[in-house]
C-alpha positions in Angstrom: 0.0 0.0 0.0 1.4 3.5 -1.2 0.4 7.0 -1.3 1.1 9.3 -4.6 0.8 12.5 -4.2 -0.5 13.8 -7.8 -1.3 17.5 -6.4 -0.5 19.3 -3.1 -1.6 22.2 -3.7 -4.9 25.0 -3.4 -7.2 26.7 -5.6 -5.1 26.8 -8.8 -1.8 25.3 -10.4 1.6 27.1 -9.5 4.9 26.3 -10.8 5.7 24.0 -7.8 2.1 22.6 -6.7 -0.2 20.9 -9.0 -4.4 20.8 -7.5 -5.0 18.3 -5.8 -5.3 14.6 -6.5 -4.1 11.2 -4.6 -3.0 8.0 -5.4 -3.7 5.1 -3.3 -2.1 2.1 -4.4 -3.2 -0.9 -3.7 -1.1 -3.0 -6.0 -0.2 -5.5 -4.1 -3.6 -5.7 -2.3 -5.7 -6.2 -5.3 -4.0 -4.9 -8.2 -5.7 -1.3 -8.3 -5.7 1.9 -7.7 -8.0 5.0 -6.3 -7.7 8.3 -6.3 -8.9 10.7 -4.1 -10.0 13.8 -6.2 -9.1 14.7 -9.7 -7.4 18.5 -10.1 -6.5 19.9 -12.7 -4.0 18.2 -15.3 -4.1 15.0 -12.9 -3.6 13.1 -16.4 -0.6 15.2 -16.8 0.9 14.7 -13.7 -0.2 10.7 -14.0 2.6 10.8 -17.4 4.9 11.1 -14.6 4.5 8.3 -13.0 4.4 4.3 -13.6 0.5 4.6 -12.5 -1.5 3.3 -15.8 -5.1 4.5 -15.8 -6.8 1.7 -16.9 -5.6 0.1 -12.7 -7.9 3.0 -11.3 -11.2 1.9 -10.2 -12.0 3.8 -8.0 -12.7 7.8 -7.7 -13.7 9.4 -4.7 -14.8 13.5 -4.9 -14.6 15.2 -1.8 -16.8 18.3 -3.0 -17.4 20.4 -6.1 -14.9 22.9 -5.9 -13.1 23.1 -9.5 -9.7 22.1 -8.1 -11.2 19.6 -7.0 -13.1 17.7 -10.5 -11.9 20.3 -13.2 -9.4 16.9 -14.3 -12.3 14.4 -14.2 -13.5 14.5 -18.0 -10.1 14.7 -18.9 -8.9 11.7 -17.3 -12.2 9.5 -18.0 -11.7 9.7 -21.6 -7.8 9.1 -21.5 -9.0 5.9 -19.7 -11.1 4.9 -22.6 -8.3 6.3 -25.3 -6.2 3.7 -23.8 -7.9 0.5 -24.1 -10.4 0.4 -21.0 -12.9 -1.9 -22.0 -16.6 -3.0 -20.8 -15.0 -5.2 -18.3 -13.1 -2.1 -16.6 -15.7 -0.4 -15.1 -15.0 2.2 -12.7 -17.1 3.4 -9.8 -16.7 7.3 -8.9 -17.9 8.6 -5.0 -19.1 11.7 -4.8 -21.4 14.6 -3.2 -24.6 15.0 -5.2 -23.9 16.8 -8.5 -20.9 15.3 -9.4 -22.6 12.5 -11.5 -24.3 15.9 -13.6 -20.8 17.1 -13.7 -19.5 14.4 -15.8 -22.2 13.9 -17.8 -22.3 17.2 -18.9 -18.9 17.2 -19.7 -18.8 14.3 -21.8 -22.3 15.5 -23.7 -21.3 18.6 -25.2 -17.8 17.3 -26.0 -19.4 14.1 -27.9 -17.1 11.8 -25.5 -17.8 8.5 -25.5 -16.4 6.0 -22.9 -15.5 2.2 -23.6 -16.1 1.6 -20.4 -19.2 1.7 -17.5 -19.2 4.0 -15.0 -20.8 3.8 -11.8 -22.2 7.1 -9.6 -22.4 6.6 -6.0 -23.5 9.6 -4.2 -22.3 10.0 -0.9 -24.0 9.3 2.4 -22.2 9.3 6.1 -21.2 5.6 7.1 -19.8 2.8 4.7 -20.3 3.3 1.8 -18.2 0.5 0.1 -17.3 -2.5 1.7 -15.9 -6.5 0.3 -13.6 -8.9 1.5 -10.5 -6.7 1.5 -11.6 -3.3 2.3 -14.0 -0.7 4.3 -14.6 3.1 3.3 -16.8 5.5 5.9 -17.3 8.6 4.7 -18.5 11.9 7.2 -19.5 15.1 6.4 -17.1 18.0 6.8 -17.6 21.9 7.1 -16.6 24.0 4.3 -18.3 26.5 1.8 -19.7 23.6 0.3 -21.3 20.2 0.8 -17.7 18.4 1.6 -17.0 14.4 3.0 -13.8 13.2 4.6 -13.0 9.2 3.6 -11.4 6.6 6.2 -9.8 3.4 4.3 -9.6 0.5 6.5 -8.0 -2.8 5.5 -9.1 -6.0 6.8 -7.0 -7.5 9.0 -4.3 -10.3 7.5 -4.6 -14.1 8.3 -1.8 -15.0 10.4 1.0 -16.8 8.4 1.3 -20.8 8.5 4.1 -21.7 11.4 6.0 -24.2 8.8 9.0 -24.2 11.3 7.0 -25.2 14.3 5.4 -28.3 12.1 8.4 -29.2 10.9 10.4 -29.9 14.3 7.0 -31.5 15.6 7.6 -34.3 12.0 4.1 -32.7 10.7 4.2 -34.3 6.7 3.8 -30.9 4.6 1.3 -31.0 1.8 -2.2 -30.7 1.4 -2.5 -30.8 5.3 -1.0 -27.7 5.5 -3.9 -25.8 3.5 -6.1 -27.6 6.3 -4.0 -26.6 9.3 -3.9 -22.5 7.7 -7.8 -22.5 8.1 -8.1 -23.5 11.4 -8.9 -26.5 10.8 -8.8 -29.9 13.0 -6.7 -32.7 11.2 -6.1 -36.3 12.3 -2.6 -37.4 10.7 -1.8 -40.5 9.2 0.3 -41.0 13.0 -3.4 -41.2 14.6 -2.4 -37.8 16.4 -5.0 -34.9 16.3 -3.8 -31.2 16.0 -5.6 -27.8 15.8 -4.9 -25.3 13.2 -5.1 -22.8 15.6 -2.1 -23.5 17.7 0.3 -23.6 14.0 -0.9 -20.0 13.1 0.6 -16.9 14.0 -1.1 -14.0 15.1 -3.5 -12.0 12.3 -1.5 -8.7 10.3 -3.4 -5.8 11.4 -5.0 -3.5 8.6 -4.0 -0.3 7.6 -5.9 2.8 7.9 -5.6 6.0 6.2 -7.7 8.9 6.1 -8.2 11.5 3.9 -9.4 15.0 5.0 -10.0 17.9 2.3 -11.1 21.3 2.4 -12.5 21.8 5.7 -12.7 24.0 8.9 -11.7 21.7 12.0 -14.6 19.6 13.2 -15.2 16.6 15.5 -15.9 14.2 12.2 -12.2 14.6 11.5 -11.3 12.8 14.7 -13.4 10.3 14.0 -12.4 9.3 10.9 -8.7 9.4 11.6 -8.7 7.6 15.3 -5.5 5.3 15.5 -5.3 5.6 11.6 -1.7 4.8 10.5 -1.9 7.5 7.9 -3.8 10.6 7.8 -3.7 13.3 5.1 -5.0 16.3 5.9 -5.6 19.4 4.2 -3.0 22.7 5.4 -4.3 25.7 3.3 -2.8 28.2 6.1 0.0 28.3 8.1 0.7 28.5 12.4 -0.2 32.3 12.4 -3.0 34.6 13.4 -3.5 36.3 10.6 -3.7 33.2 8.8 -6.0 31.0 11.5 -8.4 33.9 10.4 -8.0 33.7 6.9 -8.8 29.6 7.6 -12.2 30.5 9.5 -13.0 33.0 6.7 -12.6 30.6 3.9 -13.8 27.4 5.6 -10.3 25.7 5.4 -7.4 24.2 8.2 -4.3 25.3 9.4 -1.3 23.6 9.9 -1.9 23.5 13.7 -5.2 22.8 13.3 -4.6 19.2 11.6 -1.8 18.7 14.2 -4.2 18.9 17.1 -6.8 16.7 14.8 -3.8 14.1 14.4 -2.5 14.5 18.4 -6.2 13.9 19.5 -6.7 10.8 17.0 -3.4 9.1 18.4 -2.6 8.5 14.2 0.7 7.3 13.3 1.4 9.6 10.8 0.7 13.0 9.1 0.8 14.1 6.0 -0.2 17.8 5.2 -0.9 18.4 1.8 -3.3 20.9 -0.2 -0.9 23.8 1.1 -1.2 27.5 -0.6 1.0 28.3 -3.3 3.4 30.9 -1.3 4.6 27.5 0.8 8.3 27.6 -1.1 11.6 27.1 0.4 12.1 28.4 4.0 8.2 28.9 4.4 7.6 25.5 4.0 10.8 24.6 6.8 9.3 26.7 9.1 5.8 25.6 8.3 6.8 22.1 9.3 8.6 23.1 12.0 5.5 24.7 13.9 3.5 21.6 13.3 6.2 19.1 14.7 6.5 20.9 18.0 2.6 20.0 18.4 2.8 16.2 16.4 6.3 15.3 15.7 5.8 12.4 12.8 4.3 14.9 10.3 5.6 15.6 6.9 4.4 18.0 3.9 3.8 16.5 1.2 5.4 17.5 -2.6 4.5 16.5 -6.0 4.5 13.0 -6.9 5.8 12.1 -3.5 5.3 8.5 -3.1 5.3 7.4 0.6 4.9 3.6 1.3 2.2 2.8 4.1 4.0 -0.3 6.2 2.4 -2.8 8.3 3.0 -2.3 11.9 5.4 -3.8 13.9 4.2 -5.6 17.1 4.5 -3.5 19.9 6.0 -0.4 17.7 4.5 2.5 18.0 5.2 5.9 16.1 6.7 8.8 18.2 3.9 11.4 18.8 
């Protein structure tokens, strides 16, 4: 599981920061990829990297802001230019409006896709859910009708304890698949054994959480509690001048996602969506006010791509 940062920054493209978009990549997990928002020239910035299109099937939209969906057409029909077929379908989250959006789009340009697409319009709770994954979504507060997402992975089976069976003269082979599930298996030595006792302890899920574009609010907590990774939006710095800028345009500052990440007891921050006069020693000192309030935290940069470990037993990330 990795994180690619396709766009870190807000309202509009500057030389250093594209809009924002995400990459989750579950590659290993299930050979895919969501994204989290579609800025501007995400298509562009996706020529960048070895992420093909054709792996994403998943979109969510946090809200309607331009920066936001303005890439959406664009990268829907460069799915279908490059060979996305009827058995490719993609499903797209969204807050109501965002399936007109996208219709619209591809009407008056005459686009037509290759491939389904599926509109789900978001509601708080789960809204998707299989053997592999969970997504909740809950409402945030900005200018707009805005959700946060929290990805949780189901928790691993425990790996087979070959080593054990093989001092205790257990015969490998089919047995093994038997013993793995938990199974009870009589061997051909008339003893009995129990699955159970030859399989380690279960791998612990990942979570990460993504919150965009909103003022600070109890649902953030919530959706980030104990989450190994959260991203979170930094439009404004540590200053008051800019804490008031953040109430008057419904967005975070820096210190407000490190409190949100302190009280959720995450592993992790990442601050992303940052405003386009973060360069160079505003960005040092950025970071620097934020890690004397949550000291794992890291601002993110174009096409950053941050792997998302399993935990350790007993390891813990420094606070």
């Amino acid at each position: 599981m990795q994180l690619e940062f396709l766009g870190t920054g807000s309202g509009q493209p500057s030389k250093f920061r594209n809009v924002t978009s995400i990459a989750l990549r579950l590659l290993e997990e299930r050979n895919a990829i969501w994204l989290f928002d579609v800025g501007e020239a995400t298509q562009h910035q996706i020529l960048k990297t070895t992420l093909r299109p054709r792996k994403v099937e998943k979109i969510f939209i946090s809200h309607l802001h331009g920066d936001h969906i303005f890439g959406l057409p664009g990268f829907l029909s460069s799915r279908s230019f490059q060979g996305a077929d009827k058995n490719e379908p993609l499903t797209i989250y969204g807050p109501k409006g965002v399936k007109d959006f996208v219709q619209t789009a591809l009407h008056v340009s005459e686009t037509r896709l290759s491939y389904p697409v599926v509109y789900v319009e978001l509601t708080e709770g789960v809204i998707f859910e299989d053997n592999q994954f969970r997504v909740v979504t809950a409402r945030m507060k900005h200018r707009i009708e805005s959700w946060g997402f929290r990805v949780e992975e189901k928790d691993h089976p425990g790996e087979l304890l070959v080593d054990k069976l093989k001092a205790e003269n257990i015969p490998s082979g089919p047995l093994f698949g038997q013993l793995k599930a938990g199974k009870l298996v009589t061997l051909p030595d008339g003893r009995t054994i129990d699955g159970h006792d030859y399989v380690g302890p279960a791998q612990k899920g990942r979570v990460v959480t993504f919150i965009l574009d909103t003022r600070p609010n109890d649902n953030i907590e919530r959706l980030a509690y104990h989450a190994d990774v959260l991203v979170h939006e930094s439009t404004y710095g540590a200053t008051d001048d800019e804490a008031k800028m953040a109430r008057a345009h419904a967005h975070s500052t820096s210190v407000n996602a490190a409190n949100s990440a302190r009280r959720a007891q995450v592993d992790k921050l990442i601050l992303t969506h940052l405003s386009a006069r973060y360069i160079g020693p505003l960005v040092k000192i950025l970071i620097s006010d934020v890690r004397r309030i949550f000291k794992n935290t890291i601002v993110a940069r174009d096409l950053d791509l941050i792997d998302i470990p399993f935990k350790k037993e007993g390891h813990h990330e420094p606070k």
